[in-house]
N, C-alpha and C positions, 0 to 999 in steps of 0.2 A: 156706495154699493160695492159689495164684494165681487167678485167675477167668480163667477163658478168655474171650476176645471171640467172641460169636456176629452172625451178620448173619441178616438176612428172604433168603432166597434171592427172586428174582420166582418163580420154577417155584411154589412153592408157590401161588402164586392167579392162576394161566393168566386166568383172566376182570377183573383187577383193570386200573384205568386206572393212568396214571402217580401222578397226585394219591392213590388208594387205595393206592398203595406207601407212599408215605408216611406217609400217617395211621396204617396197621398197623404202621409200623415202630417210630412213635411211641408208640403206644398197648399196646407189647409190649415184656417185659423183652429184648429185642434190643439188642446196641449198636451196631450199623450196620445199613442197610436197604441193597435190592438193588433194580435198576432193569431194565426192558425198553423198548427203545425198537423200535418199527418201522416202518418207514420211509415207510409208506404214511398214518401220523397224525403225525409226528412232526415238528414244525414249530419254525423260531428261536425262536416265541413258548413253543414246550412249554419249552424250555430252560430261558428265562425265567424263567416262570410254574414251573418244578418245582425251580429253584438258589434259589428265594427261598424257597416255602413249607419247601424241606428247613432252610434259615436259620432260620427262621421257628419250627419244629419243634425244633431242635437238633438232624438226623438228617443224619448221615454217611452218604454212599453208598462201602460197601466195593467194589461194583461194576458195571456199565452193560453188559447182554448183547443182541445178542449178533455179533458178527461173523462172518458165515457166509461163508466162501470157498467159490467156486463153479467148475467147471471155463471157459474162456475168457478175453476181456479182463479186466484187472483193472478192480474195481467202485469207484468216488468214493465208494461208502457207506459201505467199512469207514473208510476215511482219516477221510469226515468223524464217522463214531462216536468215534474216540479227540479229537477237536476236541469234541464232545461231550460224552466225558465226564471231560474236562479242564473247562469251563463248569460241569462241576453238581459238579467236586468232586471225582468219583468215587477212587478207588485203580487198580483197575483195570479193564478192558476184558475179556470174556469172549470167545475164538474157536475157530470148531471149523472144519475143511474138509469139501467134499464133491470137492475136486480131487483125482484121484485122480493126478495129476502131479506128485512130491515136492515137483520142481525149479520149479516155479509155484508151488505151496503154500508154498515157503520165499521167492519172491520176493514175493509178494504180502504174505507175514508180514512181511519184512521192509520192505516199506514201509509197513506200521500202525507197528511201532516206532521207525523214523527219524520219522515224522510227531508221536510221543509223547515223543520226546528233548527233557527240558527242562517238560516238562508235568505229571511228578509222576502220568504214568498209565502202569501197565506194561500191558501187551500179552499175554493167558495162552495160549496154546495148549491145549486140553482134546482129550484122546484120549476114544474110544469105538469098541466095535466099531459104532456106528452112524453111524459117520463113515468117511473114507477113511485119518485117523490113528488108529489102529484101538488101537493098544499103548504102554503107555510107551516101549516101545523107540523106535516109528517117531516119537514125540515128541520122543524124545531128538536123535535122529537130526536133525528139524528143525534143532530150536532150536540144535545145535552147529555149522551153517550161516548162521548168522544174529549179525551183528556188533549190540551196542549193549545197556546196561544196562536197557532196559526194554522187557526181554521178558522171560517166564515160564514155568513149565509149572504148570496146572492138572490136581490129581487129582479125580476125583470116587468115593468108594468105589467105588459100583456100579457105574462103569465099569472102575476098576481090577482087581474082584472077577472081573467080566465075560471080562473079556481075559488073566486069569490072570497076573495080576500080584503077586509076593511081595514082603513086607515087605522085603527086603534090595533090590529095586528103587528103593524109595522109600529108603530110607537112603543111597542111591549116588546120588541128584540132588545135582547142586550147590545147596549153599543158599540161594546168592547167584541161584535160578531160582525162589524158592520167596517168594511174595505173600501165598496164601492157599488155603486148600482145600476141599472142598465133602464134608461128611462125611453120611452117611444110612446106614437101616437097608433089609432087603429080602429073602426067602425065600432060605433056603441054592441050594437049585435052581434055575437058571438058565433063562431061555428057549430055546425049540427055534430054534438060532444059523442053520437054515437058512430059516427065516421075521423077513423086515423088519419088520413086522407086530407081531409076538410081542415083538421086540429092542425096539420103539418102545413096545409096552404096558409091559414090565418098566419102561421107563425111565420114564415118564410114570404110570402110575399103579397100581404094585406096591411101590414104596418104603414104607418102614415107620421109626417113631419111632427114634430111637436107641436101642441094646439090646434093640431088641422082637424081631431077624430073628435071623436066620441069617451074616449077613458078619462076616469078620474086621476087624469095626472097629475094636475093640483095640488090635490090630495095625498099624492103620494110622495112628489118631493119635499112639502110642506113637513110630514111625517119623518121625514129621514133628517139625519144631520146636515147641518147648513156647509159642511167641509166636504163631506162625501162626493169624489170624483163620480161624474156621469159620464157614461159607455154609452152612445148613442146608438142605441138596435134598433135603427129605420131597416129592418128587412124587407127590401120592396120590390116587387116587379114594373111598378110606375116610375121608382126612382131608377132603377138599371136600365129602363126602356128610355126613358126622357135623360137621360147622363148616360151614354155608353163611354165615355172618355171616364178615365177613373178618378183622374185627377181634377176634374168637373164637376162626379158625382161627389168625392170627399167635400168642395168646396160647397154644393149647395149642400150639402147635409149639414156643414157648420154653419152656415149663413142662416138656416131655418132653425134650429136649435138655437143660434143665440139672440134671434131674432126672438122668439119667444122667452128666453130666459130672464133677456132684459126688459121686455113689457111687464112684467113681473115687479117690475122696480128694487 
């Protein structure tokens, strides 16, 4: 049996600085670590100082989140995120919109990805109803607008789950879009889809270990490529409550991920 690549998603320890991603990624049977940068701490010197300890560490960053498109001018911060996490390494660049303007949302994507041409960083587009690209479809729809090998589509279950997205969806991406994915567990029943609120709890801190919920997980790694690194978004307030140690919480979040991966045979 093949051993699947897992990565530290950052969502799992919302309170961790850059330097504590690392350490938990290190210090956990993880084989890549995941990064958040924001923009208001995040300085050439973080670059720096966070490309050498990952050296330092032996830790690969599978990803650098998070690129948020925002409706008006295009913003210098996503461009300079992908120059970012080109410097630390990264694989890929994590992006979601809140532009509710396709034709902006595809221009703007596309210029993170011409900026990533050459850089060895793709570019992911992530749907959710808590975004304005709400569905695999309207993801699809982007990124079929959008010229250049490095760009992607990111699935996240619970978003996919969310927005009522079938196995035969994910089978119908081109492969050649496909980086990596972000798998999680989380209650068969859904939040009340007319409260923001509700959308943003589910997503933030109702997520559950692999195999513990209700989602067609199954189903969805089944559907993906057998190669595709998994980003484990256990975004959890049970997992932050029960592991306040970070380096505790990293360790049970792999221990329960491959714990189910390998039941799986």
């Amino acid at each position: 049996m093949t051993k699947r690549l897992i990565s530290l998603a950052a969502g799992i320890m919302p309170e961790a600085t850059p330097a504590q991603l690392i350490e938990c990624a290190a210090a956990s049977d993880f084989d890549f670590g995941g990064m958040w940068a924001e923009r208001e701490t995040w300085t050439p010197a973080t670059t720096r100082a966070i490309r050498q300890q990952a050296r330092d560490a032996g830790v690969e960053l599978l990803d650098l989140e998070v690129a948020w498109i925002m409706p008006g001018a295009p913003d210098p911060w996503l461009t300079e995120l992908v120059e970012i996490a080109a410097e630390l390494g990264a694989r890929n660049l994590l992006c979601v919109s809140s532009d509710p303007d396709m034709a902006a949302t595809r221009a703007k994507f596309q210029a993170m990805v011409d900026r990533a041409k050459g850089t060895g960083v793709r570019v992911n587009l992530e749907f959710g109803i808590f975004t304005e690209v709400k569905t695999i479809h309207m993801a699809r729809a982007v990124l079929e607008g959008v010229e250049g090998e490095a760009k992607g589509l990111l699935v996240d279950t619970l978003h996919w789950a969310r927005s009522g997205g079938t196995a035969e969806d994910l089978a119908a991406i081109p492969r050649e879009w496909l980086s990596y994915c972000q798998p999680c567990d989380a209650p068969a029943e859904g939040p009340d889809f007319a409260s923001f609120d509700a959308i943003i709890d589910d997503a933030i801190n109702r997520r559950m270990p692999l195999g513990q919920g209700g989602l067609p997980l199954a189903a969805m790694v089944d559907a993906l490529p057998a190669h595709l690194p998994l980003a484990i978004e256990e975004r959890s307030a049970a997992l932050r409550d029960n592991f306040p140690d970070l380096k505790e919480r990293a360790r049970e979040c792999a221990r329960t991920s491959r714990l189910w991966l390998d039941s799986r045979g």
